[in-house]
Every structure is written in C-alpha cells, then in structure tokens.
mmCIF file as gemmi writes it, N, C-alpha and C atoms, coordinates in Angstrom:
data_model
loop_
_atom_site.group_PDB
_atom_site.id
_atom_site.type_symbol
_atom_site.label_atom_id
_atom_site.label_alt_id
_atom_site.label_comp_id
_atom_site.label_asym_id
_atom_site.label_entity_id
_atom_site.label_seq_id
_atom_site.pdbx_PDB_ins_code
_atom_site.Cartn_x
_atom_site.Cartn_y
_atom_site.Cartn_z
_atom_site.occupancy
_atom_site.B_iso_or_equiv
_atom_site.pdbx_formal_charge
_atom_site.auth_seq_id
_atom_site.auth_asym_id
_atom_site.pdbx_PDB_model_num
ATOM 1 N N . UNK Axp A 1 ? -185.731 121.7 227.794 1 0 ? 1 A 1
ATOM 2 C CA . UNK Axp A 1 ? -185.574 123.125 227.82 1 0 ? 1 A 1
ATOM 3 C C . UNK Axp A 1 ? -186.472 123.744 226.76 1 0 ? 1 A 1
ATOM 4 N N . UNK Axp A 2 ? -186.552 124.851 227.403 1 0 ? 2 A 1
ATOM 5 C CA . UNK Axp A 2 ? -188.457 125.64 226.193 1 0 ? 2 A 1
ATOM 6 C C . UNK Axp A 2 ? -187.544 127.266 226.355 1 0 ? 2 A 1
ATOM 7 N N . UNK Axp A 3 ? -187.104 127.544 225.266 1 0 ? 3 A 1
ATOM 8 C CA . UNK Axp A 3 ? -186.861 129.012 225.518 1 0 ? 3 A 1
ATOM 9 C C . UNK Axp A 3 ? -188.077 130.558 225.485 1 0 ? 3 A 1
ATOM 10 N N . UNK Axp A 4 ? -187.699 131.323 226.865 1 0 ? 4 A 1
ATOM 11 C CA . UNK Axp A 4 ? -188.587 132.123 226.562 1 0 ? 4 A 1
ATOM 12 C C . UNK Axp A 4 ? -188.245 133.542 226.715 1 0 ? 4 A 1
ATOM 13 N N . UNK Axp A 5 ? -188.983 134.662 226.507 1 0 ? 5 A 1
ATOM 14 C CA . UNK Axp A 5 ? -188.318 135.95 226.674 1 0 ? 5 A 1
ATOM 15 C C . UNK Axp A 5 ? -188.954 136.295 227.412 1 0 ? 5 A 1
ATOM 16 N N . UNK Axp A 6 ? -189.586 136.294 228.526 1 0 ? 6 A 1
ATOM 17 C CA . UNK Axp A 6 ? -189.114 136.958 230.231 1 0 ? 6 A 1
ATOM 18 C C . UNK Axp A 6 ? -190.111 136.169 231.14 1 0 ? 6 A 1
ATOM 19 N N . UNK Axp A 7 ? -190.553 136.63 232.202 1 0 ? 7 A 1
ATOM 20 C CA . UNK Axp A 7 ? -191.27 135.771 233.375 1 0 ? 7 A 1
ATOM 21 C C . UNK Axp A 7 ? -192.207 135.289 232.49 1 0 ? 7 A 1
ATOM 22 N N . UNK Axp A 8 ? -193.255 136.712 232.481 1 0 ? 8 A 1
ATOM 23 C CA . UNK Axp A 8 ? -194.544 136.603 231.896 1 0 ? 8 A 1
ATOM 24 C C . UNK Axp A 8 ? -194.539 135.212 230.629 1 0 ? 8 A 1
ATOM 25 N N . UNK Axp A 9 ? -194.016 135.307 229.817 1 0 ? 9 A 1
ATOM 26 C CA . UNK Axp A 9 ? -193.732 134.159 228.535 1 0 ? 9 A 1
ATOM 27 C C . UNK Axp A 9 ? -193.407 132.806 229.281 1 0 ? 9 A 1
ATOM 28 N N . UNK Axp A 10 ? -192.132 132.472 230.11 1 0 ? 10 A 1
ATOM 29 C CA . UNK Axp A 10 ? -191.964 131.595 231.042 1 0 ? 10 A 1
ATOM 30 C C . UNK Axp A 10 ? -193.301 131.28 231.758 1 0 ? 10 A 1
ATOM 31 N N . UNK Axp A 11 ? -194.734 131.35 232.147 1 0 ? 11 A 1
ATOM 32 C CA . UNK Axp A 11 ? -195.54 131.471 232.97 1 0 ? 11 A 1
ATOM 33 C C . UNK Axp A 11 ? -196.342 131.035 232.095 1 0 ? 11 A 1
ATOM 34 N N . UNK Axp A 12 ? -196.553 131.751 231.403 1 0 ? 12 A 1
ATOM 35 C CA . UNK Axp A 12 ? -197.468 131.17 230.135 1 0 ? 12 A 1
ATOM 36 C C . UNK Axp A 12 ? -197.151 130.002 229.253 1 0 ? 12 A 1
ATOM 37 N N . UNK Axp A 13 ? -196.052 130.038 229.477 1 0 ? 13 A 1
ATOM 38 C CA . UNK Axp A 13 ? -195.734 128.205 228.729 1 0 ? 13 A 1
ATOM 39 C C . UNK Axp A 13 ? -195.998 127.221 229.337 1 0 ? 13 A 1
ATOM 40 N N . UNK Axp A 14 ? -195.34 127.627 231.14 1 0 ? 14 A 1
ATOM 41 C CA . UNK Axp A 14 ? -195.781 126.728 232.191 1 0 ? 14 A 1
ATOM 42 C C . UNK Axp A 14 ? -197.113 126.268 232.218 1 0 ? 14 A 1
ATOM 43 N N . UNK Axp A 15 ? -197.789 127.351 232.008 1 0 ? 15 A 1
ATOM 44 C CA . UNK Axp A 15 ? -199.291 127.203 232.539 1 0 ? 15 A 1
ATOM 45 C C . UNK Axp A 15 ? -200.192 127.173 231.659 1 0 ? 15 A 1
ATOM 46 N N . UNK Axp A 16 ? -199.979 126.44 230.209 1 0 ? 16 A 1
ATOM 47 C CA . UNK Axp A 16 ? -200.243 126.105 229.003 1 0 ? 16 A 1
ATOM 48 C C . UNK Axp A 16 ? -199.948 124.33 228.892 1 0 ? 16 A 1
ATOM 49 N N . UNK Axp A 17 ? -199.528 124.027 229.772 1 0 ? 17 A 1
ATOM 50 C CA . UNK Axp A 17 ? -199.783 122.279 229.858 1 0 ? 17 A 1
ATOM 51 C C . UNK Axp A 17 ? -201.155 121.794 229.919 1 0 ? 17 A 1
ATOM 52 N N . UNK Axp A 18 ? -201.339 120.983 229.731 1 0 ? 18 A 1
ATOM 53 C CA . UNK Axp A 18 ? -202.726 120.06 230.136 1 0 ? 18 A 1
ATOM 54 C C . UNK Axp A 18 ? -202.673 119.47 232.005 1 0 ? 18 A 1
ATOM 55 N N . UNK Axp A 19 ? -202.036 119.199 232.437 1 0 ? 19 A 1
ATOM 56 C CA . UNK Axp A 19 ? -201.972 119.18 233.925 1 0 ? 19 A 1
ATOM 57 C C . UNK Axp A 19 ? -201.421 120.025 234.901 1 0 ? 19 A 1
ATOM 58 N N . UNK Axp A 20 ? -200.074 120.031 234.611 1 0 ? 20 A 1
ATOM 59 C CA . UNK Axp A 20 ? -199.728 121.096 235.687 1 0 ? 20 A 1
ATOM 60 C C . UNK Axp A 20 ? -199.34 120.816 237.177 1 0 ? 20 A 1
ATOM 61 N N . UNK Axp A 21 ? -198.783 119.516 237.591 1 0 ? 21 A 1
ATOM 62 C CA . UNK Axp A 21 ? -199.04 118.759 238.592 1 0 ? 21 A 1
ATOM 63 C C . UNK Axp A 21 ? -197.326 119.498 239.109 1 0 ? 21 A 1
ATOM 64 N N . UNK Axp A 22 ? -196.137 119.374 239.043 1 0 ? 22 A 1
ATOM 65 C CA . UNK Axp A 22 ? -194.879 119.777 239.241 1 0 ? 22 A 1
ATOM 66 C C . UNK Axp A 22 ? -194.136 120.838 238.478 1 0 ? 22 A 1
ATOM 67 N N . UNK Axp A 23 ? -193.451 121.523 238.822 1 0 ? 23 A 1
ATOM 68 C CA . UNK Axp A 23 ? -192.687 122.456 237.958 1 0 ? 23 A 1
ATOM 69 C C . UNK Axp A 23 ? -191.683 122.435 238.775 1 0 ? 23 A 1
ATOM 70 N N . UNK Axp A 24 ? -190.298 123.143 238.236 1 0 ? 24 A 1
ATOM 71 C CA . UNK Axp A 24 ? -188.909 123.232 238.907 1 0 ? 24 A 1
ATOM 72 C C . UNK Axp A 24 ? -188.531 124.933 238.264 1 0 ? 24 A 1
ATOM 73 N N . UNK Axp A 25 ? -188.405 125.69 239.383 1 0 ? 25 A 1
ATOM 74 C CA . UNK Axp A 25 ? -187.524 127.383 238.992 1 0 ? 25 A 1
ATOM 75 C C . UNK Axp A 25 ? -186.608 127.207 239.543 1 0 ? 25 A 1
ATOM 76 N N . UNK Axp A 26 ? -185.487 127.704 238.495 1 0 ? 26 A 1
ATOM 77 C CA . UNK Axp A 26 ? -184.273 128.138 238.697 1 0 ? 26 A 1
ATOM 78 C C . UNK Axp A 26 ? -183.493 129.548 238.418 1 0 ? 26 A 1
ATOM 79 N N . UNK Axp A 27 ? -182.903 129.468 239.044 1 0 ? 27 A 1
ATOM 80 C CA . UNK Axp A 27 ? -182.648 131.435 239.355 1 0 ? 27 A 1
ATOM 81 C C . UNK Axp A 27 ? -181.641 131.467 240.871 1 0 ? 27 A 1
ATOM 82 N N . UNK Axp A 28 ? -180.659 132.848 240.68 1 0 ? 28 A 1
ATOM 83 C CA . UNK Axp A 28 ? -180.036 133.021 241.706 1 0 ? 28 A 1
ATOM 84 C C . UNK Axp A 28 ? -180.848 134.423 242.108 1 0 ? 28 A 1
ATOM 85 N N . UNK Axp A 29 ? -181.942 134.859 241.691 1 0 ? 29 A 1
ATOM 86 C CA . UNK Axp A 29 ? -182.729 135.702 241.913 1 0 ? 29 A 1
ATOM 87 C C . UNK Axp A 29 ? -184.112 135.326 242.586 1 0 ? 29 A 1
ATOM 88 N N . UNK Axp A 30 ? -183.834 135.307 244.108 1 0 ? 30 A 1
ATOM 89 C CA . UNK Axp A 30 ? -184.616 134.521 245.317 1 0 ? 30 A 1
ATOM 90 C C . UNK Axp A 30 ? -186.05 135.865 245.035 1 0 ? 30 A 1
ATOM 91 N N . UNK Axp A 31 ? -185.951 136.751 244.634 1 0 ? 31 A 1
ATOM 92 C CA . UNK Axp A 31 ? -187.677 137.492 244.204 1 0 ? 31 A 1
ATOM 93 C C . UNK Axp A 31 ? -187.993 137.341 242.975 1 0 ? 31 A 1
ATOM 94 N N . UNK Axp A 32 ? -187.343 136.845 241.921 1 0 ? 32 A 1
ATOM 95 C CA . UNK Axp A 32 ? -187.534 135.973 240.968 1 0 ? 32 A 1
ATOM 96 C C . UNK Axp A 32 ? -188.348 134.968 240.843 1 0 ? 32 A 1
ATOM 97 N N . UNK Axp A 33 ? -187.472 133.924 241.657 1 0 ? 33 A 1
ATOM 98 C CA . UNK Axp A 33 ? -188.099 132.76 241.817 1 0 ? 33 A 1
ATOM 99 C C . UNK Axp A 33 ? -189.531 133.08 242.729 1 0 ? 33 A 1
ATOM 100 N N . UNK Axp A 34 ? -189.516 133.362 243.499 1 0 ? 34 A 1
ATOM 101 C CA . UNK Axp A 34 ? -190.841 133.505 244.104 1 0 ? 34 A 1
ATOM 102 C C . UNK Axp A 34 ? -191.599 134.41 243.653 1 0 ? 34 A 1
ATOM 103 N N . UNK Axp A 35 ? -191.591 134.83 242.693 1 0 ? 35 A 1
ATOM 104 C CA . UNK Axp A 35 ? -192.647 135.306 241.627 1 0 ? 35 A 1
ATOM 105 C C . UNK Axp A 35 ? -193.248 134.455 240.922 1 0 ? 35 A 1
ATOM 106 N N . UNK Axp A 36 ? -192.418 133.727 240.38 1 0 ? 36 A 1
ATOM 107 C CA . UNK Axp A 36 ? -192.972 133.136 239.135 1 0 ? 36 A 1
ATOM 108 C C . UNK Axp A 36 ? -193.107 131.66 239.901 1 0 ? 36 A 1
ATOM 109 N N . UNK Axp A 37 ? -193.165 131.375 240.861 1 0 ? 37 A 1
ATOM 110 C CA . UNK Axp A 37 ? -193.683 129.842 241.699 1 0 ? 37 A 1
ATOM 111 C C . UNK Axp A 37 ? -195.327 130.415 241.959 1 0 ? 37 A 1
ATOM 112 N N . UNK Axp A 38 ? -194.89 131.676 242.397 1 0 ? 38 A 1
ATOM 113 C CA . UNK Axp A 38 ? -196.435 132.418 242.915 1 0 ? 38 A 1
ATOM 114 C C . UNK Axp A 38 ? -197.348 131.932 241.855 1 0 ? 38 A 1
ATOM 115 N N . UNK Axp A 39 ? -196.79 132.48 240.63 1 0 ? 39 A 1
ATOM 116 C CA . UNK Axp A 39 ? -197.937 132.414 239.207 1 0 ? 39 A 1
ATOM 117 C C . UNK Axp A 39 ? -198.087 131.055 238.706 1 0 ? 39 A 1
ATOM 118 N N . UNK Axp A 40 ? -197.498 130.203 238.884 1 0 ? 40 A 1
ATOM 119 C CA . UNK Axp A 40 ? -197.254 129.037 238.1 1 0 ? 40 A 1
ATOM 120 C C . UNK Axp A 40 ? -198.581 128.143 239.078 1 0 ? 40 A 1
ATOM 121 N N . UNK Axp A 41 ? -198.967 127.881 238.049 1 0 ? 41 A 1
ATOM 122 C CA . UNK Axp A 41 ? -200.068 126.809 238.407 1 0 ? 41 A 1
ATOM 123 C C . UNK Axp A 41 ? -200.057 125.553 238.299 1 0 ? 41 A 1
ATOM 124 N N . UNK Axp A 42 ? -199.309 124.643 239.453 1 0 ? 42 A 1
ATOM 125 C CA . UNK Axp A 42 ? -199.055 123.698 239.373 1 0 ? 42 A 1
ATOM 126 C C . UNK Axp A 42 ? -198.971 123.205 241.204 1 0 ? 42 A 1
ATOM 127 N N . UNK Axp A 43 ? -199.506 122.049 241.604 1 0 ? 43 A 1
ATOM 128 C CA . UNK Axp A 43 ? -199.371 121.517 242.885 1 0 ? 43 A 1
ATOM 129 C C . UNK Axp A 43 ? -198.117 121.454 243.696 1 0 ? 43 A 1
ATOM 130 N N . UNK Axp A 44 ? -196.569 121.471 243.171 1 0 ? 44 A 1
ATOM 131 C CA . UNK Axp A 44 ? -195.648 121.785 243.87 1 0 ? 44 A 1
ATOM 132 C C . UNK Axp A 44 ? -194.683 122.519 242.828 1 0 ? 44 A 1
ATOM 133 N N . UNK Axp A 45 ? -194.163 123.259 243.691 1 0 ? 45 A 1
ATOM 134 C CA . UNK Axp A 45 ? -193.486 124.148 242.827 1 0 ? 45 A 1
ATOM 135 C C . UNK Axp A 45 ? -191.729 123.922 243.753 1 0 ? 45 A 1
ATOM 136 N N . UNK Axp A 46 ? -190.611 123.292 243.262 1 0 ? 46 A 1
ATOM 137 C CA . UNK Axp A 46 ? -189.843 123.191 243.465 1 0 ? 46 A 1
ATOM 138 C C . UNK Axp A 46 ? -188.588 124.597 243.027 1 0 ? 46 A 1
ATOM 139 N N . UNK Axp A 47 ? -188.161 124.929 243.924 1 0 ? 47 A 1
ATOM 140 C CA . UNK Axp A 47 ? -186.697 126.441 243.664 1 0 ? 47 A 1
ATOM 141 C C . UNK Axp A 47 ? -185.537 125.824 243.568 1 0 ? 47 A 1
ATOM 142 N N . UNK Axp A 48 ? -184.87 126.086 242.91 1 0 ? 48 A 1
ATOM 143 C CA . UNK Axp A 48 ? -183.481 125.855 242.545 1 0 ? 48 A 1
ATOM 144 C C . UNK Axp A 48 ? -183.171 123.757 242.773 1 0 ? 48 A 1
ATOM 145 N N . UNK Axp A 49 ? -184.006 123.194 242.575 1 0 ? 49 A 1
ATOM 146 C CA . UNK Axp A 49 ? -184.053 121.785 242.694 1 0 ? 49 A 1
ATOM 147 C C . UNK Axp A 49 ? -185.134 121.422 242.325 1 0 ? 49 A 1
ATOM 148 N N . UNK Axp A 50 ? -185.052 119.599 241.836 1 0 ? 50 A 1
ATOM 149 C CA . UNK Axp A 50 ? -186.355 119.275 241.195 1 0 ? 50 A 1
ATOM 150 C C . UNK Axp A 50 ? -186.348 117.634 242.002 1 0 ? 50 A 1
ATOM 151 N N . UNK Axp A 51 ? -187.21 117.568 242.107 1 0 ? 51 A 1
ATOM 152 C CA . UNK Axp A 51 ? -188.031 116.136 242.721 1 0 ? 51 A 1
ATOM 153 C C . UNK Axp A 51 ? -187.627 115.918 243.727 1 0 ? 51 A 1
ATOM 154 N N . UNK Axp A 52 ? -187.037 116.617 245.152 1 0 ? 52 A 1
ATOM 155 C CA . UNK Axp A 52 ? -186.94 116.709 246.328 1 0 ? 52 A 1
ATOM 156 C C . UNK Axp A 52 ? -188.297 116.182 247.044 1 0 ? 52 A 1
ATOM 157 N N . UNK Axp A 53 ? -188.159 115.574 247.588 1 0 ? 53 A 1
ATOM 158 C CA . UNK Axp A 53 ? -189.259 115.212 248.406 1 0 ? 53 A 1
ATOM 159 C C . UNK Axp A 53 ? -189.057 114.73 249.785 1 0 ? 53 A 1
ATOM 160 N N . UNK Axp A 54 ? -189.039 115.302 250.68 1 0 ? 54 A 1
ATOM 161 C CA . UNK Axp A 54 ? -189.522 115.067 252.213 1 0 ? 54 A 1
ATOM 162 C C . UNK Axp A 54 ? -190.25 113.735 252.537 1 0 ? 54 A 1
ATOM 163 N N . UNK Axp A 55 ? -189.472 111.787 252.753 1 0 ? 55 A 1
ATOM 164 C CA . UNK Axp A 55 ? -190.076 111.319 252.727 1 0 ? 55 A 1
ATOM 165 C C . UNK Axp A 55 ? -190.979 111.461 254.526 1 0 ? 55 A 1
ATOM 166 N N . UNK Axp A 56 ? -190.772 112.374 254.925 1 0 ? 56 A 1
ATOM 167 C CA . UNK Axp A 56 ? -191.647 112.401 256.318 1 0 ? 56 A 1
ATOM 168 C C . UNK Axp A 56 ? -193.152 112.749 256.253 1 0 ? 56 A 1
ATOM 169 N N . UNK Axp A 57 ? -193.374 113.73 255.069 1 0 ? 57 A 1
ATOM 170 C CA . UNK Axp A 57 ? -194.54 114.128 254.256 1 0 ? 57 A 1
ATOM 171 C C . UNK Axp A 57 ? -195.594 113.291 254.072 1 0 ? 57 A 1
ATOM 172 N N . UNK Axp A 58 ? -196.719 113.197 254.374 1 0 ? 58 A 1
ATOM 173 C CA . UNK Axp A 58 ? -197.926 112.747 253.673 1 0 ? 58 A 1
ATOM 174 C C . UNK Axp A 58 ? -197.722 112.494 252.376 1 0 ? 58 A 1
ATOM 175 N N . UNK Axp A 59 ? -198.27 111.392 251.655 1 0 ? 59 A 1
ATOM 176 C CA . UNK Axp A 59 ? -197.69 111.484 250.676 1 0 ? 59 A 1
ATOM 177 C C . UNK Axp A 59 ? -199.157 109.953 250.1 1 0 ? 59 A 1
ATOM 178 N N . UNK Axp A 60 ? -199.577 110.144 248.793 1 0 ? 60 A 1
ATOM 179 C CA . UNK Axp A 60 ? -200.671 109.159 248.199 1 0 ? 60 A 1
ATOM 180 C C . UNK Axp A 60 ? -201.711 109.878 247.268 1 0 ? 60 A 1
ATOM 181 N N . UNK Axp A 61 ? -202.603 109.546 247.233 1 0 ? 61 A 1
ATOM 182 C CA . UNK Axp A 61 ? -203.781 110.127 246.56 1 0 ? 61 A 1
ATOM 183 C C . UNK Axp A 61 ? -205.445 109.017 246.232 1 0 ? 61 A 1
C-alpha cells in the first residue's frame, strides 16, 4: 500500500515505476476506476481484482 491524495497523485505513483507491466484499481466508483485504468500506463490493468487471468487467452512472449 502507497498512500496518495487523489487520482492525479495515485497515477503518478503508478506511472513512476520502471516497468509498468500490471496494476490492480479498486473502487466502488465504476467512472473512477475507468479513469484512472485509462491513465495508468501499464499492459493490463485489472478493476476491483488482481491477477485474474482468462486461461483461454493467448498468453507467452
């Protein structure tokens, strides 16, 4: 846990990593969350759950 005082700060911490590969938002505020998934710069952006994965998905690299 990283405390912050509002999206914008939350966004900027996120997006102040060196990779950026996963993130997890949580919120009962569904235009919330899809704000700040929007901004977050990271390859999957998980809502209200974290490391869900669809094994039907493509999936390697």
């Amino acid at each position: 846990m990283i405390r912050f005082e509002d999206e914008a700060d939350a966004v900027r911490i996120a997006n102040g990593t060196l990779y950026s590969l996963v993130a997890g938002v949580w919120s009962a505020d569904i235009g919330r969350v899809h704000r700040v998934a929007r901004d977050l710069k990271a390859g999957t952006v998980w809502i209200n759950t974290y490391g869900y994965t669809d094994v039907r998905l493509p999936w390697g690299g």
